[in-house]
C-alpha positions as CSV (number, residue, x, y, z in Angstrom):
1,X,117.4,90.3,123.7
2,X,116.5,90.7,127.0
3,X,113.1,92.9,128.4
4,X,115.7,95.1,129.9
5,X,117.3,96.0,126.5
6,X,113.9,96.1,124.6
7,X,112.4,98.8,127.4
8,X,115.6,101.2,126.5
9,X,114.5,104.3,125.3
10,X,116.6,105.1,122.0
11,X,114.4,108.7,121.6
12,X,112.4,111.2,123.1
13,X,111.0,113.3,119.8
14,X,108.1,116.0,121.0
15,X,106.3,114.1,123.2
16,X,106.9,111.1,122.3
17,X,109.3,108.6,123.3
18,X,110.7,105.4,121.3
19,X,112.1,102.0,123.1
20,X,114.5,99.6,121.1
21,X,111.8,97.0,121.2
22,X,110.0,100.1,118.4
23,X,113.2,99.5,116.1
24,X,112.4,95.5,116.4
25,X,108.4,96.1,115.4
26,X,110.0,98.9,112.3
27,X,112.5,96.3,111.0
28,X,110.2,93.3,110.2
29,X,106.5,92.4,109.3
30,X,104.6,93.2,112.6
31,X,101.7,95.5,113.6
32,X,102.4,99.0,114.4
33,X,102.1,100.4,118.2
34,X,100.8,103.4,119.4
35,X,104.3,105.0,120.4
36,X,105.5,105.0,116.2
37,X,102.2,106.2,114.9
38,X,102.2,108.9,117.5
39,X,105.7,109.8,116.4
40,X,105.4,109.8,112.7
41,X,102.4,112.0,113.2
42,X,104.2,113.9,115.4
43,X,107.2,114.5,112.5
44,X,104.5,114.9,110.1
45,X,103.2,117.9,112.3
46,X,106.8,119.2,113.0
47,X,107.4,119.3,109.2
48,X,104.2,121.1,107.7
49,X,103.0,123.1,110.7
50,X,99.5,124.5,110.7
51,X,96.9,126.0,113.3
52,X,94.5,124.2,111.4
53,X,95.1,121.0,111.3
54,X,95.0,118.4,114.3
55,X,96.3,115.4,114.6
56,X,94.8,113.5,117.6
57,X,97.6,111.4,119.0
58,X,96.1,107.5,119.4
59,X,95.6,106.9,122.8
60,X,93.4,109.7,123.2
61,X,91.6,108.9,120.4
62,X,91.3,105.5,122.1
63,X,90.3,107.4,125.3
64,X,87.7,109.2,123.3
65,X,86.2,105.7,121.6
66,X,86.4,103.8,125.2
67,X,85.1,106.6,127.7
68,X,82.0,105.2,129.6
69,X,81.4,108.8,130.6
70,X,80.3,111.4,128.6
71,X,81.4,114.5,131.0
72,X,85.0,113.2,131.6
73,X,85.1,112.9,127.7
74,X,83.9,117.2,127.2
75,X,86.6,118.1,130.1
76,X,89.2,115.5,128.2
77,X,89.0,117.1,124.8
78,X,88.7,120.3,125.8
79,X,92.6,121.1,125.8
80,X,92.8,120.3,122.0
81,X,90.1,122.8,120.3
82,X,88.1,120.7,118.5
83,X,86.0,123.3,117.0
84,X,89.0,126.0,116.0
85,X,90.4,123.0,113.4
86,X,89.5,122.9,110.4
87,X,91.2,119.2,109.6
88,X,91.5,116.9,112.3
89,X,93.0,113.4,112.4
90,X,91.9,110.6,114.3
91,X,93.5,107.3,114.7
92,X,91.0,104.2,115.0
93,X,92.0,101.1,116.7
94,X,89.9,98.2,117.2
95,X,90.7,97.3,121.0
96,X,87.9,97.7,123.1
97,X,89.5,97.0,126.8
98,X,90.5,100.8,128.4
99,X,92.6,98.4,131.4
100,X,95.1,96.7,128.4
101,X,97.6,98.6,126.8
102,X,98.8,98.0,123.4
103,X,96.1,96.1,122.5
104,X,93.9,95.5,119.4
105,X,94.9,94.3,116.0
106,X,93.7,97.0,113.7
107,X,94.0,100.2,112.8
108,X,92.7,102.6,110.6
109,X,92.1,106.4,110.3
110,X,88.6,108.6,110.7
111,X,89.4,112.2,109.4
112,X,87.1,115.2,109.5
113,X,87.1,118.5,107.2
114,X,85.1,121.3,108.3
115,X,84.9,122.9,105.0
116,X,82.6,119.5,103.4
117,X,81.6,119.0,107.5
118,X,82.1,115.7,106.9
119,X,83.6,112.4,108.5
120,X,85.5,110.0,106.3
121,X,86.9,107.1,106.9
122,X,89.7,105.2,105.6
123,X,90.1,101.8,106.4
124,X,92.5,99.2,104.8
125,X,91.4,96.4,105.6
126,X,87.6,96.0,104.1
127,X,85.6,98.2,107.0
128,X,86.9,96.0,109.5
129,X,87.1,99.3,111.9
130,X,83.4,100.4,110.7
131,X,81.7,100.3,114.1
132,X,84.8,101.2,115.6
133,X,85.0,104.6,113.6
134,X,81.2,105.1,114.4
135,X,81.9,105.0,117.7
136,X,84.5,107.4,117.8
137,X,82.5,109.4,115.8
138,X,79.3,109.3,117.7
139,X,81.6,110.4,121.0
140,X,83.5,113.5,119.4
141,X,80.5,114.8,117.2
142,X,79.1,116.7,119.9
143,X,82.5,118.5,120.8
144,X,83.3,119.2,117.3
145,X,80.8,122.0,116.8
146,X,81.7,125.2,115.7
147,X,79.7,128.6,114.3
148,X,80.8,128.0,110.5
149,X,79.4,123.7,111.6
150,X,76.6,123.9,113.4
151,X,75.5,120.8,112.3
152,X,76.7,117.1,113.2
153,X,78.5,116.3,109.9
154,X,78.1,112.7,108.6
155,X,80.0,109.8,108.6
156,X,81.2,108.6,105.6
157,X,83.2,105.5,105.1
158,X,85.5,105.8,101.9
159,X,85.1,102.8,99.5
160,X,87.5,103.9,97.7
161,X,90.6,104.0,100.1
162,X,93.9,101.7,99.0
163,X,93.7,98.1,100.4
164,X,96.7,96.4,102.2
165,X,98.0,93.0,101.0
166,X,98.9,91.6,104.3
167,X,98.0,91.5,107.6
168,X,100.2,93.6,109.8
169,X,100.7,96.9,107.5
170,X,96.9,98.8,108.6
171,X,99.1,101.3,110.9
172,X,101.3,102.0,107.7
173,X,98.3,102.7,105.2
174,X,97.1,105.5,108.6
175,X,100.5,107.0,108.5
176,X,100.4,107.0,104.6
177,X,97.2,107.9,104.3
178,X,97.4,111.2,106.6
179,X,100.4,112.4,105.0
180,X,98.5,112.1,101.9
181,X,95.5,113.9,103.1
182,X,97.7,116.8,104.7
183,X,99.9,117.1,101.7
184,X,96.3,117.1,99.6
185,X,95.1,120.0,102.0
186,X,98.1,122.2,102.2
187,X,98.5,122.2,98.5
188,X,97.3,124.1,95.2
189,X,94.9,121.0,94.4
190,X,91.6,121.4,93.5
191,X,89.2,121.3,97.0
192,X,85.7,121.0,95.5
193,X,86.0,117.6,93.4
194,X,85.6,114.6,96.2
195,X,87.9,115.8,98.5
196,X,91.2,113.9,98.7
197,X,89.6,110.6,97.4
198,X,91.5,110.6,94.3
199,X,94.6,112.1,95.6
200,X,94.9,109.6,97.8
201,X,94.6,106.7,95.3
202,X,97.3,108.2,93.4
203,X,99.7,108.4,96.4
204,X,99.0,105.5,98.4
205,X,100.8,102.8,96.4
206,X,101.5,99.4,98.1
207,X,105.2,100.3,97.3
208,X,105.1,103.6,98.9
209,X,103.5,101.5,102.3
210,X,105.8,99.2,102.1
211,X,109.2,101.7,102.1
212,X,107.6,103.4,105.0
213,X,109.4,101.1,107.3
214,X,112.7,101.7,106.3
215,X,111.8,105.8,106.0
216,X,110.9,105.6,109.6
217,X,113.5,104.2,110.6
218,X,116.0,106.2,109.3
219,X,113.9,109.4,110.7
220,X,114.6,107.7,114.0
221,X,118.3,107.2,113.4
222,X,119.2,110.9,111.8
223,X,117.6,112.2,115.0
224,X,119.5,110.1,117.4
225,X,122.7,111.4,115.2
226,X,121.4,114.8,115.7
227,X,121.1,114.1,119.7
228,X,124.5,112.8,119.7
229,X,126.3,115.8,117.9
230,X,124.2,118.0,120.2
Protein backbone atom coordinates (compact mmCIF):
# COMPACT_ATOMS: atom_id res chain seq x y z
CA UNK A 1 0.00 0.00 0.00
CA UNK A 2 1.16 3.06 -1.10
CA UNK A 3 1.75 6.44 1.42
CA UNK A 4 -0.97 7.97 -0.59
CA UNK A 5 -3.59 5.24 0.52
CA UNK A 6 -2.23 4.97 4.14
CA UNK A 7 -2.66 9.10 4.61
CA UNK A 8 -6.62 8.58 3.61
CA UNK A 9 -8.71 9.66 6.21
CA UNK A 10 -11.40 6.83 6.85
CA UNK A 11 -12.97 9.24 9.94
CA UNK A 12 -13.36 12.39 11.43
CA UNK A 13 -15.06 11.46 15.15
CA UNK A 14 -15.13 14.80 17.53
CA UNK A 15 -12.01 16.06 16.97
CA UNK A 16 -10.30 13.58 15.94
CA UNK A 17 -9.45 12.18 12.72
CA UNK A 18 -8.35 8.51 11.66
CA UNK A 19 -6.08 7.56 8.40
CA UNK A 20 -6.17 3.94 6.89
CA UNK A 21 -2.57 3.56 7.96
CA UNK A 22 -4.73 3.69 11.95
CA UNK A 23 -6.73 0.48 10.77
CA UNK A 24 -3.14 -1.15 9.70
CA UNK A 25 -1.50 -0.30 13.45
CA UNK A 26 -5.42 -1.73 15.11
CA UNK A 27 -5.21 -4.98 13.03
CA UNK A 28 -1.85 -6.42 14.11
CA UNK A 29 0.74 -6.30 17.03
CA UNK A 30 2.11 -2.62 16.84
CA UNK A 31 2.38 0.38 19.24
CA UNK A 32 -0.55 2.52 19.52
CA UNK A 33 -0.45 6.36 18.05
CA UNK A 34 -1.62 9.36 19.39
CA UNK A 35 -4.63 9.81 16.82
CA UNK A 36 -6.49 6.14 18.27
CA UNK A 37 -5.86 6.88 21.93
CA UNK A 38 -7.23 10.30 21.37
CA UNK A 39 -10.15 8.75 19.74
CA UNK A 40 -11.05 6.04 22.08
CA UNK A 41 -10.85 8.53 24.76
CA UNK A 42 -12.78 10.67 22.88
CA UNK A 43 -15.74 7.73 22.55
CA UNK A 44 -15.13 6.97 26.00
CA UNK A 45 -16.12 10.74 26.78
CA UNK A 46 -19.04 10.72 24.25
CA UNK A 47 -20.49 7.62 25.97
CA UNK A 48 -20.41 8.50 29.80
CA UNK A 49 -20.41 12.35 29.71
CA UNK A 50 -19.49 14.31 32.81
CA UNK A 51 -18.41 17.97 33.71
CA UNK A 52 -16.14 16.38 36.00
CA UNK A 53 -14.11 14.38 34.43
CA UNK A 54 -11.19 15.31 31.92
CA UNK A 55 -9.62 13.56 29.73
CA UNK A 56 -6.44 15.43 28.48
CA UNK A 57 -6.05 14.42 24.83
CA UNK A 58 -2.07 13.09 24.29
CA UNK A 59 -0.44 15.61 22.60
CA UNK A 60 -1.25 18.15 24.94
CA UNK A 61 -0.29 16.13 27.56
CA UNK A 62 2.96 15.86 25.66
CA UNK A 63 2.94 19.66 25.24
CA UNK A 64 2.54 19.96 28.88
CA UNK A 65 5.63 17.29 29.78
CA UNK A 66 7.96 19.00 26.84
CA UNK A 67 7.24 22.84 27.40
CA UNK A 68 10.64 24.62 28.15
CA UNK A 69 8.42 27.55 29.24
CA UNK A 70 6.54 27.76 32.16
CA UNK A 71 4.23 30.88 31.02
CA UNK A 72 3.27 29.42 27.56
CA UNK A 73 2.43 26.22 29.64
CA UNK A 74 -0.33 28.53 32.36
CA UNK A 75 -1.85 30.30 29.01
CA UNK A 76 -1.84 26.54 27.24
CA UNK A 77 -3.87 24.84 29.93
CA UNK A 78 -5.87 27.45 30.66
CA UNK A 79 -8.81 26.57 28.07
CA UNK A 80 -9.31 23.09 29.86
CA UNK A 81 -10.16 24.01 33.71
CA UNK A 82 -7.90 22.23 35.44
CA UNK A 83 -9.01 23.16 38.79
CA UNK A 84 -13.13 22.79 38.01
CA UNK A 85 -12.34 18.69 37.42
CA UNK A 86 -12.60 16.65 39.79
CA UNK A 87 -10.97 13.47 37.65
CA UNK A 88 -8.59 14.24 35.14
CA UNK A 89 -6.69 11.88 32.72
CA UNK A 90 -3.38 12.27 31.43
CA UNK A 91 -1.76 10.25 28.87
CA UNK A 92 2.22 9.71 29.43
CA UNK A 93 4.50 9.09 26.64
CA UNK A 94 8.02 8.59 26.86
CA UNK A 95 9.34 10.79 23.78
CA UNK A 96 11.16 13.61 24.82
CA UNK A 97 11.84 15.55 21.28
CA UNK A 98 8.81 18.46 20.93
CA UNK A 99 10.17 18.76 16.87
CA UNK A 100 9.25 14.65 16.10
CA UNK A 101 5.90 13.62 15.86
CA UNK A 102 4.78 10.27 16.67
CA UNK A 103 7.57 9.46 18.54
CA UNK A 104 8.35 7.48 21.72
CA UNK A 105 7.84 3.94 22.52
CA UNK A 106 5.83 3.93 25.62
CA UNK A 107 2.94 4.79 27.06
CA UNK A 108 1.32 4.88 30.14
CA UNK A 109 -1.37 6.85 32.11
CA UNK A 110 -0.95 9.52 35.25
CA UNK A 111 -4.55 10.20 36.72
CA UNK A 112 -5.50 12.69 39.38
CA UNK A 113 -8.65 12.62 41.84
CA UNK A 114 -9.36 15.66 43.74
CA UNK A 115 -11.35 13.98 46.28
CA UNK A 116 -7.85 11.76 47.76
CA UNK A 117 -5.76 15.01 45.87
CA UNK A 118 -3.70 12.65 44.73
CA UNK A 119 -1.60 11.61 41.58
CA UNK A 120 -1.46 7.94 40.58
CA UNK A 121 0.15 6.38 38.09
CA UNK A 122 -0.34 3.39 36.13
CA UNK A 123 2.24 2.03 34.18
CA UNK A 124 2.39 -1.32 32.41
CA UNK A 125 5.43 -1.86 31.80
CA UNK A 126 7.48 -1.90 35.26
CA UNK A 127 7.76 2.24 35.89
CA UNK A 128 9.37 2.50 32.67
CA UNK A 129 7.38 6.03 32.32
CA UNK A 130 8.33 6.96 36.22
CA UNK A 131 10.34 10.10 35.44
CA UNK A 132 8.27 10.70 32.63
CA UNK A 133 4.98 10.90 34.83
CA UNK A 134 7.06 13.11 37.37
CA UNK A 135 7.58 15.36 34.92
CA UNK A 136 4.26 15.81 33.84
CA UNK A 137 3.31 16.03 37.15
CA UNK A 138 5.80 18.54 38.32
CA UNK A 139 4.55 20.84 35.22
CA UNK A 140 0.59 20.62 35.80
CA UNK A 141 0.72 20.72 39.73
CA UNK A 142 0.85 24.25 39.89
CA UNK A 143 -2.27 24.69 37.50
CA UNK A 144 -4.29 22.12 39.10
CA UNK A 145 -5.09 24.03 42.26
CA UNK A 146 -8.36 24.61 43.40
CA UNK A 147 -10.18 26.02 46.85
CA UNK A 148 -11.46 22.44 47.98
CA UNK A 149 -7.07 21.47 46.85
CA UNK A 150 -5.05 23.92 47.97
CA UNK A 151 -2.32 21.77 48.31
CA UNK A 152 0.05 20.10 45.61
CA UNK A 153 -1.20 16.51 45.87
CA UNK A 154 1.40 13.68 45.71
CA UNK A 155 2.56 11.52 43.23
CA UNK A 156 1.94 8.13 43.62
CA UNK A 157 3.00 5.43 41.31
CA UNK A 158 0.60 2.33 41.54
CA UNK A 159 2.44 -1.00 42.23
CA UNK A 160 -0.29 -2.64 41.79
CA UNK A 161 -1.43 -1.77 38.16
CA UNK A 162 -1.96 -5.00 35.57
CA UNK A 163 1.37 -5.78 33.65
CA UNK A 164 1.43 -6.27 29.82
CA UNK A 165 2.98 -9.43 28.31
CA UNK A 166 4.39 -8.00 25.28
CA UNK A 167 5.96 -5.16 24.01
CA UNK A 168 3.59 -3.09 21.84
CA UNK A 169 0.14 -3.28 23.94
CA UNK A 170 1.20 -0.12 26.78
CA UNK A 171 -1.41 2.25 24.74
CA UNK A 172 -4.03 -0.62 25.18
CA UNK A 173 -3.50 -1.15 29.09
CA UNK A 174 -4.04 3.34 29.00
CA UNK A 175 -7.20 2.94 27.14
CA UNK A 176 -8.27 -0.06 29.39
CA UNK A 177 -7.18 1.28 32.30
CA UNK A 178 -9.21 4.77 31.94
CA UNK A 179 -12.27 3.12 31.14
CA UNK A 180 -11.76 1.16 34.17
CA UNK A 181 -11.09 4.07 36.36
CA UNK A 182 -14.17 6.12 34.84
CA UNK A 183 -16.45 3.18 35.05
CA UNK A 184 -14.96 2.83 38.84
CA UNK A 185 -15.88 6.63 39.45
CA UNK A 186 -19.22 6.98 37.89
CA UNK A 187 -20.47 3.93 39.70
CA UNK A 188 -22.13 2.82 43.12
CA UNK A 189 -18.56 1.33 44.32
CA UNK A 190 -17.21 2.01 47.33
CA UNK A 191 -14.81 5.48 47.12
CA UNK A 192 -12.99 5.40 50.45
CA UNK A 193 -11.08 1.89 50.23
CA UNK A 194 -7.81 2.54 47.92
CA UNK A 195 -9.43 4.23 45.27
CA UNK A 196 -9.84 2.18 42.08
CA UNK A 197 -6.68 -0.03 42.73
CA UNK A 198 -8.63 -3.08 43.12
CA UNK A 199 -11.28 -2.33 40.62
CA UNK A 200 -8.89 -2.13 38.26
CA UNK A 201 -7.11 -5.43 38.90
CA UNK A 202 -10.38 -7.05 38.51
CA UNK A 203 -11.09 -5.42 35.09
CA UNK A 204 -7.97 -5.19 33.45
CA UNK A 205 -7.44 -8.77 32.26
CA UNK A 206 -4.82 -9.56 29.62
CA UNK A 207 -7.82 -10.93 27.71
CA UNK A 208 -9.80 -7.87 27.98
CA UNK A 209 -6.43 -5.79 26.50
CA UNK A 210 -6.07 -8.00 24.10
CA UNK A 211 -9.90 -7.82 22.50
CA UNK A 212 -9.54 -4.16 22.59
CA UNK A 213 -8.17 -4.26 19.11
CA UNK A 214 -10.74 -5.79 17.49
CA UNK A 215 -13.52 -3.58 19.73
CA UNK A 216 -11.87 -0.53 18.26
CA UNK A 217 -12.00 -1.36 15.33
CA UNK A 218 -15.34 -2.25 14.86
CA UNK A 219 -16.17 1.30 16.78
CA UNK A 220 -14.36 2.75 13.78
CA UNK A 221 -16.33 0.73 11.18
CA UNK A 222 -20.06 1.15 12.77
CA UNK A 223 -19.28 4.89 12.58
CA UNK A 224 -18.18 4.95 9.12
CA UNK A 225 -21.64 2.88 8.38
CA UNK A 226 -23.27 5.50 10.27
CA UNK A 227 -21.51 8.32 7.94
CA UNK A 228 -22.49 6.45 4.96
CA UNK A 229 -26.35 6.02 5.80
CA UNK A 230 -26.21 9.68 6.75
Amino acid sequence: MDKTSEDEIILSYNDVVLRRSDLHILGGPHFLNDRIIEFYLSYLHSQYPSPDILLVPPSISFWITNCPDVESVKDFVKPLNLPEKKLVFFPVNDNIDVTKAEGGNHWSLLAFERDANLYVHHDSFGGYNTCHAKRLYDAVVPHMESSSTASCGPFFECSSTPQQENGYDCGLYVLAIARAIWFWYCSSLPKDEGLWFSYVEQQVTPSVVSGMRKEILGLISSFRNEKRRG
